[in-house]
Gaussian input, Z-matrix of N, CA and C with variables (Angstrom, degrees):
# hf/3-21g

backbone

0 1
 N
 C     1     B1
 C     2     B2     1     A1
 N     3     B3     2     A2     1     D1
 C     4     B4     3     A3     2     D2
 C     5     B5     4     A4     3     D3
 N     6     B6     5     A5     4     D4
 C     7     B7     6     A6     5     D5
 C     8     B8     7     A7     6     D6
 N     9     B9     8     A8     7     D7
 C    10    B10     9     A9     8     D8
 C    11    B11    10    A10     9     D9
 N    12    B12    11    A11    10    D10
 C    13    B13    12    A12    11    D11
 C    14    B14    13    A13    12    D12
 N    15    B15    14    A14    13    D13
 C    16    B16    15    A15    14    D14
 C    17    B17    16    A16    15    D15
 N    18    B18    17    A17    16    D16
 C    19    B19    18    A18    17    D17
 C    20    B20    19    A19    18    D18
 N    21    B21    20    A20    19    D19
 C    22    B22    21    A21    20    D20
 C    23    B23    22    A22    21    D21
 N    24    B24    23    A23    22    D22
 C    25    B25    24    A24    23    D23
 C    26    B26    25    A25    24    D24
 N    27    B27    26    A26    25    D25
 C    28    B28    27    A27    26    D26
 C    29    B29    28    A28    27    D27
 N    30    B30    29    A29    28    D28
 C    31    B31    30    A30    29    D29
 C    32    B32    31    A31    30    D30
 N    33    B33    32    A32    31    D31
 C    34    B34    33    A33    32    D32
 C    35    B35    34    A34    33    D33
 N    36    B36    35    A35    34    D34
 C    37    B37    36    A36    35    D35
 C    38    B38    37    A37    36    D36
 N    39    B39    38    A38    37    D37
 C    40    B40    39    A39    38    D38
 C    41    B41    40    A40    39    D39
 N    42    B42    41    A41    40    D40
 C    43    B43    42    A42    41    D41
 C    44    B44    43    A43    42    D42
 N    45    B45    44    A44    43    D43
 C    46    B46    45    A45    44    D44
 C    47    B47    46    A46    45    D45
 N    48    B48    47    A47    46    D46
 C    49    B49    48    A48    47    D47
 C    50    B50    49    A49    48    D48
 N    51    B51    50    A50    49    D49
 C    52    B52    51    A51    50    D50
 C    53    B53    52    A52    51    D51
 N    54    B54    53    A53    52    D52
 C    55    B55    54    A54    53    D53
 C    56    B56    55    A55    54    D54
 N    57    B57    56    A56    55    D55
 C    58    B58    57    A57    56    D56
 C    59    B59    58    A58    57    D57
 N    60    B60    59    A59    58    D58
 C    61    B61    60    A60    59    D59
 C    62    B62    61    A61    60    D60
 N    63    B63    62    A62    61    D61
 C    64    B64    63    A63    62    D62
 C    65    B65    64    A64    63    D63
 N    66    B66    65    A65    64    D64
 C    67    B67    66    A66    65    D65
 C    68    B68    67    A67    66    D66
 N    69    B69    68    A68    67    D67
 C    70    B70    69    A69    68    D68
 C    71    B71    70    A70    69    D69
 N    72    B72    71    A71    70    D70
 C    73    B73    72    A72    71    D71
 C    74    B74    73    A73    72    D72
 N    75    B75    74    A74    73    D73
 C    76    B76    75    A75    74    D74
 C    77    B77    76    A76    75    D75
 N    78    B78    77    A77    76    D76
 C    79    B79    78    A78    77    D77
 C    80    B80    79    A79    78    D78
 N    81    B81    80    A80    79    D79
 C    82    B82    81    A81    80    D80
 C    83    B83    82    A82    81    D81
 N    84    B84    83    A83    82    D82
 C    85    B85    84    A84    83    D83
 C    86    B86    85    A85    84    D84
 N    87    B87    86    A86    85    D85
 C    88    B88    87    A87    86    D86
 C    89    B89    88    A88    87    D87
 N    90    B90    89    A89    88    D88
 C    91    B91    90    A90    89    D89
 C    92    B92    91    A91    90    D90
 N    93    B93    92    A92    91    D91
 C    94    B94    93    A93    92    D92
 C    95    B95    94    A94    93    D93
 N    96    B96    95    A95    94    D94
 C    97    B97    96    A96    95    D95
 C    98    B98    97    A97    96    D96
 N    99    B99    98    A98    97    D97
 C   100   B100    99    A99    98    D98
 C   101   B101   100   A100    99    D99
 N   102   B102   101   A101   100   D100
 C   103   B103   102   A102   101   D101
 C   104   B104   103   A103   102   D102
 N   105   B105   104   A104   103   D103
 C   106   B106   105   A105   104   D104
 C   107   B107   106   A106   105   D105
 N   108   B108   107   A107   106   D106
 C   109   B109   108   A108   107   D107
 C   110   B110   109   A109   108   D108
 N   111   B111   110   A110   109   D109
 C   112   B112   111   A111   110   D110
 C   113   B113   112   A112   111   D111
 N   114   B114   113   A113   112   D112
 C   115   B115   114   A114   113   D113
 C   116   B116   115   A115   114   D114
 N   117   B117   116   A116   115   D115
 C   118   B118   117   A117   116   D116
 C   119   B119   118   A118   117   D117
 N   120   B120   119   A119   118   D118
 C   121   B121   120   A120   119   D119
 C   122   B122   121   A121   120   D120
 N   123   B123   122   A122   121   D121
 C   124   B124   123   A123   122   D122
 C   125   B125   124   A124   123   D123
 N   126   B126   125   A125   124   D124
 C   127   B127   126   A126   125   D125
 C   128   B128   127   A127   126   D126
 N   129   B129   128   A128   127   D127
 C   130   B130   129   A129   128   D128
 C   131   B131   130   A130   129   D129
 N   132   B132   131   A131   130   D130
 C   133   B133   132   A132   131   D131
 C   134   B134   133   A133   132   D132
 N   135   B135   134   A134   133   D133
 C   136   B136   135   A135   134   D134
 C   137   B137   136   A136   135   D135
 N   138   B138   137   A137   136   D136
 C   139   B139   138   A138   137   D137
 C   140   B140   139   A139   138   D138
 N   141   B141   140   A140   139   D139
 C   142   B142   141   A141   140   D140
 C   143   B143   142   A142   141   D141
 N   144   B144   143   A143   142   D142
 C   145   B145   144   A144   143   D143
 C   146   B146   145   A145   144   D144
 N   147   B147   146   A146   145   D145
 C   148   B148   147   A147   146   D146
 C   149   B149   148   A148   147   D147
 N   150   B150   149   A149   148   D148
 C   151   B151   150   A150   149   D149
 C   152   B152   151   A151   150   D150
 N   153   B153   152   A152   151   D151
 C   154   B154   153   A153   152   D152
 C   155   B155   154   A154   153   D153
 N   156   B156   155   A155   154   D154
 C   157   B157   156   A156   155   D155
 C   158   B158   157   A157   156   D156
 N   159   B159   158   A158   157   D157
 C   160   B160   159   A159   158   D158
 C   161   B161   160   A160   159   D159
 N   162   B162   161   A161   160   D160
 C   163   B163   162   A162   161   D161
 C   164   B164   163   A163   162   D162
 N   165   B165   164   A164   163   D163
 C   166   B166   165   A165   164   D164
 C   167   B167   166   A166   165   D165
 N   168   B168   167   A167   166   D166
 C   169   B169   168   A168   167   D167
 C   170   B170   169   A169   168   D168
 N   171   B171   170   A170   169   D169
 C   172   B172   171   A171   170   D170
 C   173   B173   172   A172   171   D171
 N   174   B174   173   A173   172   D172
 C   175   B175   174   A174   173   D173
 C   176   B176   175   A175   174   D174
 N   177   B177   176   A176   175   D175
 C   178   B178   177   A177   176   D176
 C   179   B179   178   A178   177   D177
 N   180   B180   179   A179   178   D178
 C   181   B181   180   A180   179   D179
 C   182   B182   181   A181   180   D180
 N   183   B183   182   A182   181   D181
 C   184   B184   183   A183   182   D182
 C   185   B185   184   A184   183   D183
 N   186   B186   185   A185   184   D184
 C   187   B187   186   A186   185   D185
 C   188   B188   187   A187   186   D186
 N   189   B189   188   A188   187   D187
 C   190   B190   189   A189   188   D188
 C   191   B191   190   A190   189   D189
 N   192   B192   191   A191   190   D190
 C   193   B193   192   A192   191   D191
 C   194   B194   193   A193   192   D192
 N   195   B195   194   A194   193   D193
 C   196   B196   195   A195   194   D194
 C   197   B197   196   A196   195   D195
 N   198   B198   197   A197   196   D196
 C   199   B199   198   A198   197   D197
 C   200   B200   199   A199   198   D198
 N   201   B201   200   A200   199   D199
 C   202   B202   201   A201   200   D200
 C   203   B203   202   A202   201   D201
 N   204   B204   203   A203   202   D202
 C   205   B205   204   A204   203   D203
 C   206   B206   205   A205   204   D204
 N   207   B207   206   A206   205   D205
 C   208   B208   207   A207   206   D206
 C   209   B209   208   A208   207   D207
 N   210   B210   209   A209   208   D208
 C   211   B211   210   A210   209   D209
 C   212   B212   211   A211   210   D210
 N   213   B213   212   A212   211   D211
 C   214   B214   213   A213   212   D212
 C   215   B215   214   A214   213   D213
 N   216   B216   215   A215   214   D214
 C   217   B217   216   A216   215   D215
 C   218   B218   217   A217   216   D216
 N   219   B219   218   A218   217   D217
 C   220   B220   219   A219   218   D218
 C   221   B221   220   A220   219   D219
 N   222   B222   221   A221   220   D220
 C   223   B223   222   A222   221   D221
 C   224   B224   223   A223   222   D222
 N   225   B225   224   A224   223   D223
 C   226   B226   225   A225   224   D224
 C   227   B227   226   A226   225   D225
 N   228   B228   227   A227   226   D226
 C   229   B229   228   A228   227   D227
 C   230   B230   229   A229   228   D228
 N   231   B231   230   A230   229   D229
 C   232   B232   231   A231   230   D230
 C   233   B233   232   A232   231   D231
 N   234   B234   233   A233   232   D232
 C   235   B235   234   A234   233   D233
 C   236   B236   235   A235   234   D234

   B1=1.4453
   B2=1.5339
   B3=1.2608
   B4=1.7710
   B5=1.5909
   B6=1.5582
   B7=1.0618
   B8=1.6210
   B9=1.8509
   B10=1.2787
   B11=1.3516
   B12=1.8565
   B13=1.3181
   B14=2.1423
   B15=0.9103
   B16=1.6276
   B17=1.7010
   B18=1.2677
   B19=1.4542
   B20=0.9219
   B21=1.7028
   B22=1.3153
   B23=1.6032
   B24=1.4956
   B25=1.2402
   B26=1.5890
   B27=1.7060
   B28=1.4449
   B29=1.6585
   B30=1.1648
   B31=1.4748
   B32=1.3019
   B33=1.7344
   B34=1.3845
   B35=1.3379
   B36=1.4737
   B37=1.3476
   B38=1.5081
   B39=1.2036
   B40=1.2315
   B41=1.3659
   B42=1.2601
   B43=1.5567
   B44=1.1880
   B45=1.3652
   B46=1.3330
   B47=1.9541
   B48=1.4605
   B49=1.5519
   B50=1.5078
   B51=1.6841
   B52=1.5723
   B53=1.7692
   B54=1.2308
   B55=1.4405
   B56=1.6537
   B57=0.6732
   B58=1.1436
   B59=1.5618
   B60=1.5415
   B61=1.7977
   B62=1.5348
   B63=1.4235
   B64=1.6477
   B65=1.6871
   B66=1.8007
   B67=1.3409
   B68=1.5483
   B69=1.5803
   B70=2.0691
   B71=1.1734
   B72=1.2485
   B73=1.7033
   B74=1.2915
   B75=1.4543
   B76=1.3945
   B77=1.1737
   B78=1.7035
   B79=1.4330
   B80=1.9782
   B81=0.9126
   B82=1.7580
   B83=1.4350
   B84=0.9150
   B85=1.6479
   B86=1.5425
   B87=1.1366
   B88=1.8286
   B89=1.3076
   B90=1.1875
   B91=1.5624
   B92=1.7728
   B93=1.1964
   B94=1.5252
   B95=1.4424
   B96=1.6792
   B97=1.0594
   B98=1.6346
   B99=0.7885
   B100=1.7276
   B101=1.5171
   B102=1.3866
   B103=1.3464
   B104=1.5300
   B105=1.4552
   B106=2.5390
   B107=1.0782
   B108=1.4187
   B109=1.7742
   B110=1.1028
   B111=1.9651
   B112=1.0736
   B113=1.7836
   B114=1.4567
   B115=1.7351
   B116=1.6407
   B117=1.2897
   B118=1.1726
   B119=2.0403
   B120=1.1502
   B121=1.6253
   B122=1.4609
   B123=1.2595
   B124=1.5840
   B125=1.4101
   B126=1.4240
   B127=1.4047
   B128=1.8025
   B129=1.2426
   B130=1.4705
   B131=1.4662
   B132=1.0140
   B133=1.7200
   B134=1.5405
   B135=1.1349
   B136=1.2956
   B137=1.8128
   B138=1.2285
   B139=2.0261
   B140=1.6650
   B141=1.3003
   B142=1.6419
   B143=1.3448
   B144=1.6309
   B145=1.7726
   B146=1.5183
   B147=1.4750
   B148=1.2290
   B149=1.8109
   B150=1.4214
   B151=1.2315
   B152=1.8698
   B153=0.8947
   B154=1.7982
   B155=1.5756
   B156=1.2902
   B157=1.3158
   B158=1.5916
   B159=1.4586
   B160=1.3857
   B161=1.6844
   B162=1.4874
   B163=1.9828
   B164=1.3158
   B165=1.4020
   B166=1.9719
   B167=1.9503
   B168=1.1526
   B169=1.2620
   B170=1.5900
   B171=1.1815
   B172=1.7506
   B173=1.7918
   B174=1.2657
   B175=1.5799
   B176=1.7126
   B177=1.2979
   B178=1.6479
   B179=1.5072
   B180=1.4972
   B181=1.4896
   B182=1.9041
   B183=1.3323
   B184=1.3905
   B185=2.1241
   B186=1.4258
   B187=1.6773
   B188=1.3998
   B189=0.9892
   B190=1.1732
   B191=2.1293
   B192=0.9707
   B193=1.3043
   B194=1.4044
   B195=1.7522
   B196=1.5042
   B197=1.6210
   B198=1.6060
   B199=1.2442
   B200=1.6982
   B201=1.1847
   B202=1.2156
   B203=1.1579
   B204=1.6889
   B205=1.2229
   B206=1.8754
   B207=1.1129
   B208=1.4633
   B209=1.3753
   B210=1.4352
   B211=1.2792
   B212=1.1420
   B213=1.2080
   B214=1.7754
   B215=1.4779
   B216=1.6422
   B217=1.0855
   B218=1.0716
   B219=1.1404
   B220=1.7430
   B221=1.3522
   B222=0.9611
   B223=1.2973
   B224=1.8453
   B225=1.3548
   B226=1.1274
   B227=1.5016
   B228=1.5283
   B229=0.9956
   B230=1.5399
   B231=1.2538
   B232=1.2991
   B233=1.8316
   B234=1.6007
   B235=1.1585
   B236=1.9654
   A1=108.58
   A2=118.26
   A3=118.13
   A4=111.20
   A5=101.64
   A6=107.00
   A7=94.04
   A8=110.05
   A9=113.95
   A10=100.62
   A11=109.85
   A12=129.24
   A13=88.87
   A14=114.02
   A15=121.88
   A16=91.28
   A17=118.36
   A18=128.92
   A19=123.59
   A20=139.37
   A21=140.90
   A22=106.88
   A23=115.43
   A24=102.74
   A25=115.23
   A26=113.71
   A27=107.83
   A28=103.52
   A29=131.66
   A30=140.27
   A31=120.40
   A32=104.38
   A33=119.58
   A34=114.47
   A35=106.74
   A36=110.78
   A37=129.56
   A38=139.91
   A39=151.81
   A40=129.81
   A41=111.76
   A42=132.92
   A43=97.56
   A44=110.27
   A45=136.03
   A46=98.11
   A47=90.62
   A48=94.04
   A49=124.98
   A50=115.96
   A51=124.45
   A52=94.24
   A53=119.70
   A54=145.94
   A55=99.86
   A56=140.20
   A57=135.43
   A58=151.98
   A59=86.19
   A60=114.84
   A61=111.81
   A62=113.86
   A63=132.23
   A64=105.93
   A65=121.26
   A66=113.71
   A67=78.58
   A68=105.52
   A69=98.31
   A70=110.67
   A71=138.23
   A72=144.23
   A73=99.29
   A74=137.78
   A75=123.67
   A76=113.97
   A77=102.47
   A78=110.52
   A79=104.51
   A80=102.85
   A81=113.72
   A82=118.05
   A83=101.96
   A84=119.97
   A85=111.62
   A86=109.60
   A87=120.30
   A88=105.32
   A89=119.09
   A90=137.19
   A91=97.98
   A92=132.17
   A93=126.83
   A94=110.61
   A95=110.45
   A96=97.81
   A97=107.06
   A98=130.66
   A99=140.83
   A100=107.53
   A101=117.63
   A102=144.79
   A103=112.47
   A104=75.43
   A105=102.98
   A106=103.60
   A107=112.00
   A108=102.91
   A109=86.04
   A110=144.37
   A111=135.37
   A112=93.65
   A113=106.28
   A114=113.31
   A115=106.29
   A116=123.54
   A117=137.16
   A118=105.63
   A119=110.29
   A120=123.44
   A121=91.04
   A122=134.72
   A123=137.60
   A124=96.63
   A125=101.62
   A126=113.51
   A127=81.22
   A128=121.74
   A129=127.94
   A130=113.27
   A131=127.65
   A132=112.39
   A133=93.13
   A134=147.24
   A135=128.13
   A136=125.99
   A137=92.26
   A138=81.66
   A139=82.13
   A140=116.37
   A141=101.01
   A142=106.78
   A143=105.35
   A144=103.22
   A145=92.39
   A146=124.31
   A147=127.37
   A148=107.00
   A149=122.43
   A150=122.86
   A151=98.35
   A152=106.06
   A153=105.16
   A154=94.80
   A155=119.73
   A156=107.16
   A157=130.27
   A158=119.14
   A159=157.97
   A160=104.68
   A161=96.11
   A162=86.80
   A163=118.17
   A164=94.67
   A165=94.10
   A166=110.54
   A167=121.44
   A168=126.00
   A169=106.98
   A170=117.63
   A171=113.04
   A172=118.39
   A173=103.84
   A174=107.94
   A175=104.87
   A176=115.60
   A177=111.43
   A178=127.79
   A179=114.02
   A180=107.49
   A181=114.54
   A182=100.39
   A183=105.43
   A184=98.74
   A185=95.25
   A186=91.54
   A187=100.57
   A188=164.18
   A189=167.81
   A190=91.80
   A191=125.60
   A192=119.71
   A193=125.47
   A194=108.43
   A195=140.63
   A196=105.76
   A197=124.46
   A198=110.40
   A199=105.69
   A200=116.98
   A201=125.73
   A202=116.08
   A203=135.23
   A204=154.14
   A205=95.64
   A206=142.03
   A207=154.66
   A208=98.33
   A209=142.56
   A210=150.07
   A211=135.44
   A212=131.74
   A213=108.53
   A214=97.40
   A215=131.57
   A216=134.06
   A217=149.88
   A218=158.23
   A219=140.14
   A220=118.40
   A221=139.71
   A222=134.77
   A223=138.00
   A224=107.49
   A225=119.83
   A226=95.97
   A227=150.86
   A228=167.13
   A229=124.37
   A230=134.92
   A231=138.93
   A232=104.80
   A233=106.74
   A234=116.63
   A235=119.35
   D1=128.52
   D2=177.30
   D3=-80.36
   D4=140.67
   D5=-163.49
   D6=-85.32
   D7=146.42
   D8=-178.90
   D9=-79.02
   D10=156.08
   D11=-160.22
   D12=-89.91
   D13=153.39
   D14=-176.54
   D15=-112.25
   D16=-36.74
   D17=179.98
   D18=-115.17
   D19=147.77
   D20=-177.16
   D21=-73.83
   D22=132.68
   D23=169.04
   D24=-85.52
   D25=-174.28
   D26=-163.16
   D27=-63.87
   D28=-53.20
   D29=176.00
   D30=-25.37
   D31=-38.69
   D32=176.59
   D33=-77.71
   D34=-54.65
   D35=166.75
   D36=-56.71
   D37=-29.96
   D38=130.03
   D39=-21.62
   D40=-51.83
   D41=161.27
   D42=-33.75
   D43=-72.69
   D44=-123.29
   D45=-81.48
   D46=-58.14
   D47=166.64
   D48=-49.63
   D49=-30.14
   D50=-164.19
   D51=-78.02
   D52=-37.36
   D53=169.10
   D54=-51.56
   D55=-98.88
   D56=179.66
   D57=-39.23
   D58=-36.40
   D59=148.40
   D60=-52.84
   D61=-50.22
   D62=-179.07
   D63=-57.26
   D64=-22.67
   D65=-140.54
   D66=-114.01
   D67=-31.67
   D68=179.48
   D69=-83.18
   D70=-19.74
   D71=176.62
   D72=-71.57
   D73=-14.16
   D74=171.86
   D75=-53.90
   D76=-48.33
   D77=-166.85
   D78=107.76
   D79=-47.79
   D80=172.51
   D81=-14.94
   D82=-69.05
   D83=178.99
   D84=-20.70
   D85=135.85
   D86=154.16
   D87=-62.51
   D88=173.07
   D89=175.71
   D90=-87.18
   D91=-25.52
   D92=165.89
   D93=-70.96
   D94=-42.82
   D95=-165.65
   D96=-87.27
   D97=-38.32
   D98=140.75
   D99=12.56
   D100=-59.55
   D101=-134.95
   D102=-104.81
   D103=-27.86
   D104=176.19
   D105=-80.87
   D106=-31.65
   D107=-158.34
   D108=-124.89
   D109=33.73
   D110=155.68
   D111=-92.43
   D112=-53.96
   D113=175.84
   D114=-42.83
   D115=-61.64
   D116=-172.68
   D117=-48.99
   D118=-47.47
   D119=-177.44
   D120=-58.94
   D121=-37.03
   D122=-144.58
   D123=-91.94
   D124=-48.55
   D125=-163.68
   D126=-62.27
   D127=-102.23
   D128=-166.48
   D129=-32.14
   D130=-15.76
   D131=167.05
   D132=-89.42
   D133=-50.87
   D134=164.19
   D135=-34.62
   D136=-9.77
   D137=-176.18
   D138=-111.64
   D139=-32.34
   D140=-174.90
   D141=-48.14
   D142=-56.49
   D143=-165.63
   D144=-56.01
   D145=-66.59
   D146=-154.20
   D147=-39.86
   D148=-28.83
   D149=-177.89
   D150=-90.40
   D151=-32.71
   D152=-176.81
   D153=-62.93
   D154=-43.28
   D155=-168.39
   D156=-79.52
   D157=-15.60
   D158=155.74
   D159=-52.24
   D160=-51.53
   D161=174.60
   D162=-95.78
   D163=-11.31
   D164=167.49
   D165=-79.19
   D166=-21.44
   D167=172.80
   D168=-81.55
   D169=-45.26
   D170=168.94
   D171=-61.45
   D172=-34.24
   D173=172.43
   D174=-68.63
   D175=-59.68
   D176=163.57
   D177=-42.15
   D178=-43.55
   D179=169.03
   D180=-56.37
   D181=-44.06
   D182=-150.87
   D183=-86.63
   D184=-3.74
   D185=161.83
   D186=-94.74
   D187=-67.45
   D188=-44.30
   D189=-109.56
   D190=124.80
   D191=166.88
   D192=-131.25
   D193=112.36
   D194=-164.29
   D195=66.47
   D196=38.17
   D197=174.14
   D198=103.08
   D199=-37.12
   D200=178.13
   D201=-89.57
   D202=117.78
   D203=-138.50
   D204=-86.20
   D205=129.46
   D206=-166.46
   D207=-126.86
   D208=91.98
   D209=153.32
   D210=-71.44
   D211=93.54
   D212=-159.42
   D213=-162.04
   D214=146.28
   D215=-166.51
   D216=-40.48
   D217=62.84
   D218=174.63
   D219=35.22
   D220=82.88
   D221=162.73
   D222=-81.13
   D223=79.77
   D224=-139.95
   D225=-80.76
   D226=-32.04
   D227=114.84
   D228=26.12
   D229=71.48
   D230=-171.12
   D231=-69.59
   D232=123.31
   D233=157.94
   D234=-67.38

């Protein structure tokens, strides 16, 4: 049985922000409601970074060579 999530993961959160960006570019919005889903945008780019920054510290642990931290680019590029 999968264990239920207590927190949104980044995908969700991402969604969620792309969703909402989509809902103020209408233009539609009240100036209250404007103002909910300006807090709300803030809030979710705050958990994005907060999760971007969580896998940028796991990518740093897992280079790390003899203790000494190895930083070096993404190589997105398939040989």
């Amino acid at each position: 049985m999968p264990r239920k999530k207590k927190t949104p993961d980044f995908e969700q959160s991402l969604s969620d922000l792309e969703a909402l960006v989509s809902r103020m570019e209408q233009g539609e919005l009240t100036l209250d409601d404007s103002l909910a889903a300006f807090e709300d945008g803030i809030r979710l780019t705050r958990e994005c970074q907060s999760f971007l920054d969580q896998a940028e510290q796991k990518v740093q642990i897992l280079s790390s060579n003899d203790g000494k931290l190895t930083v070096a680019p993404f190589d997105t590029e398939q040989d």
